[in-house]
N, C-alpha and C positions, 0 to 999 in steps of 0.2 A: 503230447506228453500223456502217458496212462501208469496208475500207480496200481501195484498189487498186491493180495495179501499182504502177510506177514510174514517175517523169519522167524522161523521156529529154532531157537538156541538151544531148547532143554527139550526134554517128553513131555511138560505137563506145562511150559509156559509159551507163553508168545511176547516177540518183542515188542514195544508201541511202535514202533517206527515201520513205514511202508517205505517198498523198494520201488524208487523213479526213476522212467525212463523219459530218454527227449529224441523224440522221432526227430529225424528232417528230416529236408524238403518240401516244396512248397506245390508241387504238381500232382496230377497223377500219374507220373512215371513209375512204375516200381524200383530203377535203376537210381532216381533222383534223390542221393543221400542215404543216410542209414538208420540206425540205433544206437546212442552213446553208451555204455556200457551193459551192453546187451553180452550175457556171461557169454566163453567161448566154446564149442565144442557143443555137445545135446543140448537141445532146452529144457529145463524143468519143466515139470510135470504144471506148476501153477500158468508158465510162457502158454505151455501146449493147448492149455482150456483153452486160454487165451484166445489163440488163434484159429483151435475148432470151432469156439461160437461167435467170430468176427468174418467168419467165412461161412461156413454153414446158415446162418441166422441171420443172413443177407440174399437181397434179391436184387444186388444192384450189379455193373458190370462195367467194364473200362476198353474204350476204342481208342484207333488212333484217326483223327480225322483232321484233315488240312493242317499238316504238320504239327498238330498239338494231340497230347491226349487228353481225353475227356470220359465225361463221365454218361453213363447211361443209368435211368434211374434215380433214385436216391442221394445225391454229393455226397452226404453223410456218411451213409451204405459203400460208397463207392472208396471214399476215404481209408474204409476199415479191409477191405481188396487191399490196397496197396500195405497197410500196417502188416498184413499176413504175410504179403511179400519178402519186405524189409525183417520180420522175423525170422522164415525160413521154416524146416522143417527139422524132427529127430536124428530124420534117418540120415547120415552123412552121404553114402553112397548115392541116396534120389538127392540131395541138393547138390552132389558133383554133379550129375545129369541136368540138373533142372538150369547150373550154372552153365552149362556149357550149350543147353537148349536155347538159352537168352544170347550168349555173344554170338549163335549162327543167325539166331532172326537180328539182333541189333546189324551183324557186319553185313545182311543180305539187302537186295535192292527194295525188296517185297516188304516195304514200312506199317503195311497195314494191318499187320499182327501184333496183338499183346499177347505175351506168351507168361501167364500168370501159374507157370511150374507149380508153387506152393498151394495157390486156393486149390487149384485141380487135385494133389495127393490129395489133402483133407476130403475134397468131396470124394474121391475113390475109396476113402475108406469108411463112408457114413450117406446112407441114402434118407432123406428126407422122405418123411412117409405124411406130413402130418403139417401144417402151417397155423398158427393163432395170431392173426392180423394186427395188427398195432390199430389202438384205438384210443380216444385222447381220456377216458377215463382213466382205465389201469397204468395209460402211457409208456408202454412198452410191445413186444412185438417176439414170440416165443416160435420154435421149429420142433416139432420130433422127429427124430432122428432115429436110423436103424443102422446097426454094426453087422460088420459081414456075419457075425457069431448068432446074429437076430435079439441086440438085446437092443432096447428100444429107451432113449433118455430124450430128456426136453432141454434144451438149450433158449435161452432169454437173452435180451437185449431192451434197452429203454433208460427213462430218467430215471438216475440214479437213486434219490429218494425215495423211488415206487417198487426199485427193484429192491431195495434194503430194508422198506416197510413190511414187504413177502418174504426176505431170506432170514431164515432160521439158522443155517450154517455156513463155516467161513474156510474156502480151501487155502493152505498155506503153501509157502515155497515148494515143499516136497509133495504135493497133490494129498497128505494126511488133510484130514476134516477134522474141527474143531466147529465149536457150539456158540454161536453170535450171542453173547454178553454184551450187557450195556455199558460196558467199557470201552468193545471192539465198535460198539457204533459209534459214540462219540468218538473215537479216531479216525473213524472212513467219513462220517459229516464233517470232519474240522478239516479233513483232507478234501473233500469236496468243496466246500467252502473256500479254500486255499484257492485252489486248482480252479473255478468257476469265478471267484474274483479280478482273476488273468484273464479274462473273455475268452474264455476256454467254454466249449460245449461238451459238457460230458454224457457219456453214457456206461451204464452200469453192467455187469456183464456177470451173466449167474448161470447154472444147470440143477437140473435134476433129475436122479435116475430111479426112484422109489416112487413110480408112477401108477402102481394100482391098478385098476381096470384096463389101462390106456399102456400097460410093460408089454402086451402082447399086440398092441394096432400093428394093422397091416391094408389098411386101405378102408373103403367108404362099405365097405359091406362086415367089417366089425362092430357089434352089437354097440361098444360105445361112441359110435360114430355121430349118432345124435348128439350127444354133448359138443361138439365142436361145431354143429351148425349151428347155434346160440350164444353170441358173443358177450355173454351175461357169465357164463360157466368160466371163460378165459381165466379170470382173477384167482378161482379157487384151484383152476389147475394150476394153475402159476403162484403157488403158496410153498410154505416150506423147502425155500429154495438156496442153494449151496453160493453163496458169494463170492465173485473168484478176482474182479478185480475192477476198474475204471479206467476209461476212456476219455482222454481230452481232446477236443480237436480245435484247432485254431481257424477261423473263417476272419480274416482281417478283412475289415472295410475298406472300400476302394480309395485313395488318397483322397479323390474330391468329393467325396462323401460329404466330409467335415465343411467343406468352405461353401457348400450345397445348404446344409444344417443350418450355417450363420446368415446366409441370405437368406433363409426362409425367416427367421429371427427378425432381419431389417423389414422386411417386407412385410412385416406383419401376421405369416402363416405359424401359427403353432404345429408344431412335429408331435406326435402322439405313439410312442412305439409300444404295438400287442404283438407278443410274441407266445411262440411253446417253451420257452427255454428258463431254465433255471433263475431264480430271483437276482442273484446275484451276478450270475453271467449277465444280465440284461441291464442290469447297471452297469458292470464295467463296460459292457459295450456300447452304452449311452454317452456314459462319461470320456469317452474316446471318441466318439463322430461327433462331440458338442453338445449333444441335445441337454446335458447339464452340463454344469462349471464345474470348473475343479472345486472341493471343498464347498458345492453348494448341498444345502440343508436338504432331503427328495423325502423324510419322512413322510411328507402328505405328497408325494408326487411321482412314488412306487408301489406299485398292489400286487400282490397274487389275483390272479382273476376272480376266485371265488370269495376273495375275503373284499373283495371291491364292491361283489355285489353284495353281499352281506352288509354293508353298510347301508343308511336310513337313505333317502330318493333326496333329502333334502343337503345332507352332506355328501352325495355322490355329484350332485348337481354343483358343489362350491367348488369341488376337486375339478370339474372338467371346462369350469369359466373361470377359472385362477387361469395367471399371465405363465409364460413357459413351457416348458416341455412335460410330458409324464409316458410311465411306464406302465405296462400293464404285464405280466409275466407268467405263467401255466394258463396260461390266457385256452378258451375254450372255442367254439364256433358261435354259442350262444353269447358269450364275454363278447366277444366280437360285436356281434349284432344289438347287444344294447349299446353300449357304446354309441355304435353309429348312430342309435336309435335316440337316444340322450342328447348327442351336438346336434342333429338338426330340429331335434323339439326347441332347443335353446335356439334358434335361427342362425346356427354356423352354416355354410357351405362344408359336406364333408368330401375328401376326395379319399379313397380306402385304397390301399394293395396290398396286394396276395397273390399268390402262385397255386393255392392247395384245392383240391375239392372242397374240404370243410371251409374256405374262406369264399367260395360263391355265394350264401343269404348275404353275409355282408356288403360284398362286390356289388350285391344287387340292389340293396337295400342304401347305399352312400348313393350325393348327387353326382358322383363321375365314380364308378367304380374303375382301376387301373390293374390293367392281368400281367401278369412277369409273360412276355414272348416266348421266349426261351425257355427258361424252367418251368412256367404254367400247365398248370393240366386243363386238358380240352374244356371242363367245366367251368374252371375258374375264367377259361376266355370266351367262353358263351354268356354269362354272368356280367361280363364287365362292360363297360362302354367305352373303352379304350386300350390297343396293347400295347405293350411295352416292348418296343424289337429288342433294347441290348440289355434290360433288366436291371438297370441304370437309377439309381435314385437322383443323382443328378442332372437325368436326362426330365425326370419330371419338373424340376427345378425351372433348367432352361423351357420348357414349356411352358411352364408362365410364366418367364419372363418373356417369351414371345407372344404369349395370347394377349399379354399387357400391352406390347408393343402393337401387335393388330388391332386391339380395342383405342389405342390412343392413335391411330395412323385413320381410324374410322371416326374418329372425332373430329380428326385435323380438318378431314375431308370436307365433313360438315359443317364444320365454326369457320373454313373459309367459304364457301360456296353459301349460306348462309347471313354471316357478314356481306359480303360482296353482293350480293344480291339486295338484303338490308340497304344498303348503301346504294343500290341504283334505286330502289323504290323511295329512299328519301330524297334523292336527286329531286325524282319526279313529281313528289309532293311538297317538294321546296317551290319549287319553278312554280307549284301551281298558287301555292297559299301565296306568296308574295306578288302572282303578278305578272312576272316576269315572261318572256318570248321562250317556248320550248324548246331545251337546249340539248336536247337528243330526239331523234326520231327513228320510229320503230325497227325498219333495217338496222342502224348500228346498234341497237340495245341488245338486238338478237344476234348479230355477229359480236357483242363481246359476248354475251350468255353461253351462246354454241361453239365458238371457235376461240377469240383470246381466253376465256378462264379453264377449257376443257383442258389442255397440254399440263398445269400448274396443277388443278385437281389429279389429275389421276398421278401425277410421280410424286405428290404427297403421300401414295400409297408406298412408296420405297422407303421413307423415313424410317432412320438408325433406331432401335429403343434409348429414351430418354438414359441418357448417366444415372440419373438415379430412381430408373423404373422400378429396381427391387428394397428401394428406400421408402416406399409408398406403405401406406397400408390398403390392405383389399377394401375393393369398394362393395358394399351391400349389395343383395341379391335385386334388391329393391328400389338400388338407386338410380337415379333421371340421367338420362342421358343427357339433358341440358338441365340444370340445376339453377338457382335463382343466379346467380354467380355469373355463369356460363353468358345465360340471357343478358345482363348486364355488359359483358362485353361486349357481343355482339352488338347491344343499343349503341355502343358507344362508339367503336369501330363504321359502325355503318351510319352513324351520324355523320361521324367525318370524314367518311365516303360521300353522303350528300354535299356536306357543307363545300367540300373543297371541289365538286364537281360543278357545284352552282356557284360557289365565289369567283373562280376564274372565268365563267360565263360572264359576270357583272364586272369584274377587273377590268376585261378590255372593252368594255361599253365606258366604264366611266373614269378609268385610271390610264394617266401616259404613263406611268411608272409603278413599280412594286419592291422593291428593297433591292432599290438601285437599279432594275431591272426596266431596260426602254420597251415600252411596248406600243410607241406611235411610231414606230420606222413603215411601216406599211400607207400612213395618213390617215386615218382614220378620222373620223369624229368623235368627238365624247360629249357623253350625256349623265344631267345627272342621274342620281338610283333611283330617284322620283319618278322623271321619268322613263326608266327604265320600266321599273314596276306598273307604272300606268300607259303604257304603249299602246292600249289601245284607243285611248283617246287623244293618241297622236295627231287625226286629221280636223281637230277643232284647235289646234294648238297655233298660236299666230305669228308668221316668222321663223318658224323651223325649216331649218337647211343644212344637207348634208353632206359634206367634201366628199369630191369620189375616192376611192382608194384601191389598192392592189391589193389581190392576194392570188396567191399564184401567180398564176400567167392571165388570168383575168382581170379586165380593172370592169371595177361599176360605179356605174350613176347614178343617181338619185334626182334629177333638175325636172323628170315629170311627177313623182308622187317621194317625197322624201321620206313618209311611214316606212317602204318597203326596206329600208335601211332595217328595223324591226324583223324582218321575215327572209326575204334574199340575202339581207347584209349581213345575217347573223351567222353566216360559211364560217369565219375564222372562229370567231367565240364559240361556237360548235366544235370545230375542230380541238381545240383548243381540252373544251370539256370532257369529249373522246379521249384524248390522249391523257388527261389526270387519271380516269377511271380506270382507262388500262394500265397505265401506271400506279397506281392505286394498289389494283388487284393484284400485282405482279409483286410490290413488295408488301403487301398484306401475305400471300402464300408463305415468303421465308419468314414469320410471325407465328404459320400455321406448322412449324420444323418441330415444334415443340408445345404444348400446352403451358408449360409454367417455367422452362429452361429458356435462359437470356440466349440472344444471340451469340456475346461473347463468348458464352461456355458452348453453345453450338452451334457453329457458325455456320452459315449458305454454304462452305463446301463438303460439308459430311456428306450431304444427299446431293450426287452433282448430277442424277436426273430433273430433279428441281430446277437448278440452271440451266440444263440442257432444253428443260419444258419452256422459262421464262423467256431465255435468246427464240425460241420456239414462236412464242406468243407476239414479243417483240418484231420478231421478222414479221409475221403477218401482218401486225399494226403498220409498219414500215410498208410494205407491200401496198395495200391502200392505200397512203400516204403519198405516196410518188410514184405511181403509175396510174396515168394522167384518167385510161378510163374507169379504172376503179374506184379514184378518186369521186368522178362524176358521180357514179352510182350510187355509192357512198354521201353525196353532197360533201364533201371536204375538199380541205384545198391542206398543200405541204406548208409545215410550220421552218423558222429561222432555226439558229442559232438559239437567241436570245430567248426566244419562245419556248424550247424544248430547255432552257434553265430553267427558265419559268414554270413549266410540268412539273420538273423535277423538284423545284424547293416546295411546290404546295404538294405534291404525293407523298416526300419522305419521314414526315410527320406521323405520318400514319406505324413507321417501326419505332415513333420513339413513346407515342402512344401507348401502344401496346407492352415493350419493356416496362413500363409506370406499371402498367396492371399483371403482368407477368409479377413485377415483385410482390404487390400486394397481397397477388395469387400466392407466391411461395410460403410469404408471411401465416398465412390462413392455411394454408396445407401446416408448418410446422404447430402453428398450435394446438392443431386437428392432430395429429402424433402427438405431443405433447399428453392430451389430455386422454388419448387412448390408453396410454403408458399409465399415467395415474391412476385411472379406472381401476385398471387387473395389476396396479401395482402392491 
């Protein structure tokens, strides 16, 4: 949409009312849509500026590439290419040519031409002699221009209010000039204002031909040529300038922008949006991807860049540690860099992007600077420490939600292997404080260590991200990878890793049974835990005698030394303690699916390389178990029936264990949100 001038009804007045247009389409096609009430037949004299300094007073340009067009340069710039198109030209006769130049390239096989008829007249008739760079003080971006006749005028483009703060006069429908009263501004700012409350990006569009020194340039060896290599001089050439009309352009955010915006909200990340763009534009478009609420109060949580820092260090500091989102607006490169410079004195983690040369100290100066791929300039991705292939804000989104995910998948790793470990080294200093006959020996501790827990560990690295990883808030820069908390579990878990690897050690020494479960089918003997624990003063003991018994395919005796029942005889209860620990560790892993999520909400089969790891581990166990010489090797002998119940009811404890402190866990994460919430509430 771009509005302009005024109608002039009389000689000596003008109407308040500006005349609007509503471009479509939404490409850079030239063909894609038109102009709704764009008069029919010549354009006015005011359309003509229009389109001279929206074409000339650009350096941008439009390809067709992999069936789409696109832009080269500037979007912006590139934007104002196609607006000139969609206007056309005076002459009827060249836009019958220019018409008929477009449907031979659209109907030919040869797609890789734009054939942009209207920018090319314009420039045929006005050679650029002369360029004033766009720069973020003056905020605009001027051309001089030479007519075939040699008369030399300046044509402007930029933010509207910089361009209206310089123009002096206001061209009207019929190209007549009239003198900018403070009447005519307040109607082009309320029009502005109008038009940039719609997320509309406007730009201002002026000339002027009472250039002074500069009515005769003609290249770099014109005495006032010096003035234009000093970007200080830009502003004064650019003064007293003829106001011809404004520029909206619509840049709609990508749909997932928005639901990008509100996970960063849940997860704890504050959105902070600096921009160049109009104060007002930068709220509507705030207020449209989420980053405020409809009808929320932004009074303290929108600035002009300048007037932000203008403000005392101690109220810029309340502004940038208050809860929510804020805006920053004519935001500068310096704006930028304190900014950055501000959150991380406060101990935020900053993550910054930008596409522009000016947004490299920034890029440089945040703890992840992130560069747009695509539209970045080469500086801005030297600058950064990350790039962005599709220029995707919600591509940075899902980045953390996966960095989340690999930091909790390297925990998992840990708080099992860890635990699991915990829990053989308590095994072993169980067995020792009480007494008891060595209920593992070094070969199997190091075949579970190396072989049954490797399979389990590493396809804990394939684990899903938590349900509600982006429910978290971020964890400090500075926080423990095992926190008092963490450590706790683990004590606890690996406790009852020891306990149940040494209780069923002493179950079948001194229990025929365990909740219902027969464990004298083999014949064994029992003893009490007395002397279980005191075995080694078994051979002062008077009257001890010990039934021989099966296991395996082995039977033993005991009628020359009945102690060795203690050391030979302890195959099965060996066995026995083997098989809880791999059991153990195998359903401690799916414990390890999640740091604070129940099994029920995710359950063993989300990660089905974890089962494939466990049946993994399982078979192995197996393997030694009933293949007769491995068995040997190993010192074990194969378990029943009843005995592998047995396994199973003392190991499964172990996940209900865990759920108990998983809630507790969640409990203490919500409070911990909770009270963050309050804080910056």
């Amino acid at each position: 949409m771009f509005g302009l001038g005024y109608k002039k009804d009389g000689p000596e007045e003008c109407d308040s009312k500006v005349r609007d247009f509503f471009v479509e389409g939404t490409t850079y096609n030239p063909l894609d849509g038109g102009i709704l009430n764009l008069p029919e037949g010549n354009l006015d004299k005011n359309l003509q500026t229009i389109a001279e300094i929206a074409e000339l007073c650009n350096d941008a340009g439009i390809i067709y590439k992999a069936h789409q067009f696109r832009a080269t340069g500037v979007p912006t710039e590139a934007a104002l290419k196609v607006l000139v198109e969609k206007l056309g030209v005076p002459d009827l006769q060249a836009q019958v040519k220019i018409n008929l130049a477009r449907e031979a390239v659209e109907s030919s096989a040869d797609q890789k031409v734009v054939h942009l008829g209207c920018c090319d007249w314009w420039n045929d008739k006005q050679t650029r002699v002369a360029s004033l760079e766009f720069d973020r003080c003056r905020k605009s971006m001027g051309v001089i221009v030479q007519s075939r006749e040699g008369k030399n005028c300046l044509l402007v483009k930029g933010a509207v209010e910089n361009v209206l703060e310089r123009s002096a006069f206001l061209q009207l429908k019929d190209g007549s000039i009239v003198e900018m009263d403070h009447r005519s501004r307040e109607i082009l700012h309320t029009k502005l204002n109008s038009m940039s409350s719609k997320a509309l990006r406007c730009l201002g569009l002026a000339y002027k031909e009472a250039l002074g020194e500069f009515s005769t340039y003609d290249g770099e060896k014109h005495p006032a040529h010096g003035k234009l290599l000093d970007p200080a001089n830009y502003a004064t050439i650019e003064s007293d300038l003829i106001f011809v009309g404004m520029v909206g352009l619509r840049d709609p955010p990508r749909e997932e922008v928005k639901g990008a915006i509100n996970d960063c909200r849940d997860a704890g990340i504050r959105v902070i949006v600096i921009t160049g763009d109009n104060k007002n534009t930068a709220e509507a478009i705030c207020r449209e991807i989420g980053v405020f609420y409809d009808g929320e109060d932004i009074s303290r949580k929108s600035f002009i860049g300048k007037d932000f820092l203008a403000l005392s260090i101690d109220q810029r500091c309340r502004i940038l540690s208050g809860s929510g989102g804020c805006v920053f607006s004519r935001a500068e490169p310096r704006h930028k860099q304190e900014i950055v410079r501000m959150l991380k004195d406060a101990g935020e983690v900053v993550a910054m992007t930008g596409d522009g040369v000016n947004d490299a100290p920034a890029l440089k100066l945040a703890d992840i600077g992130i560069a747009m791929g695509i539209a970045g300039t080469e500086v801005a991705k030297e600058a950064a420490d990350m790039i962005l292939a599709d220029d995707n804000f919600s591509t940075i989104v899902s980045a953390v939600a996966e960095g989340r995910s690999i930091y909790n998948n390297m925990k998992a790793f840990i708080r099992y292997m860890i635990s699991s470990n915990f829990g053989e080294v308590a095994s072993i200093f169980l067995t020792a404080a009480l007494g008891m006959p060595e209920g593992l020996i070094p070969v199997q501790l190091l075949w579970v260590n190396l072989v049954t827990d490797g399979p389990p560990a590493t396809a804990l690295g394939f684990n899903p991200p938590d349900l509600d990883i982006m429910k978290k808030p971020p964890r400090r820069s500075d926080d423990k990878l095992i926190n008092a908390w963490v450590f706790f579990r683990y004590l606890v878990i690996g406790l009852y890793v020891g306990v149940a690897t040494v209780g069923i050690f002493a179950l079948w020494y001194t229990q025929d049974s365990f909740l219902g479960i027969d464990l004298s089918g083999d014949g064994h003997s029992l003893v009490s835990f007395s002397q279980l624990t005191k075995w080694g003063e078994c051979p002062s003991w008077e009257g001890f005698k010990v039934e021989p018994f099966t296991a395996g395919s082995k039977t033993f005796f005991f009628d020359n030394n009945p102690c060795d029942y203690f050391t030979t005889g302890k195959v099965k209860a060996t066995t026995l303690s083997l098989s809880v620990l791999v059991a153990i560790e195998m359903f401690n892993s799916l414990n390890a699916l999640s740091e604070d999520g129940s099994l029920l909400v995710m359950p063993p089969w989300v990660n089905p390389w974890l089962l494939l790891a466990m049946s993994i581990s399982f078979g192995l166990h197996f393997l030694i178990l009933y293949v007769p010489f491995l068995a040997k090797t190993f010192g074990i002998v194969p378990l029943s029936l009843n005995e592998w119940i047995l396994v199973l009811v003392v190991s499964l404890p172990v996940i209900l264990i865990d759920e108990v402190l998983k809630f507790f866990g969640r409990r203490m994460a919500e409070a911990e949100r909770r009270s963050r919430k309050l804080k910056y509430a």
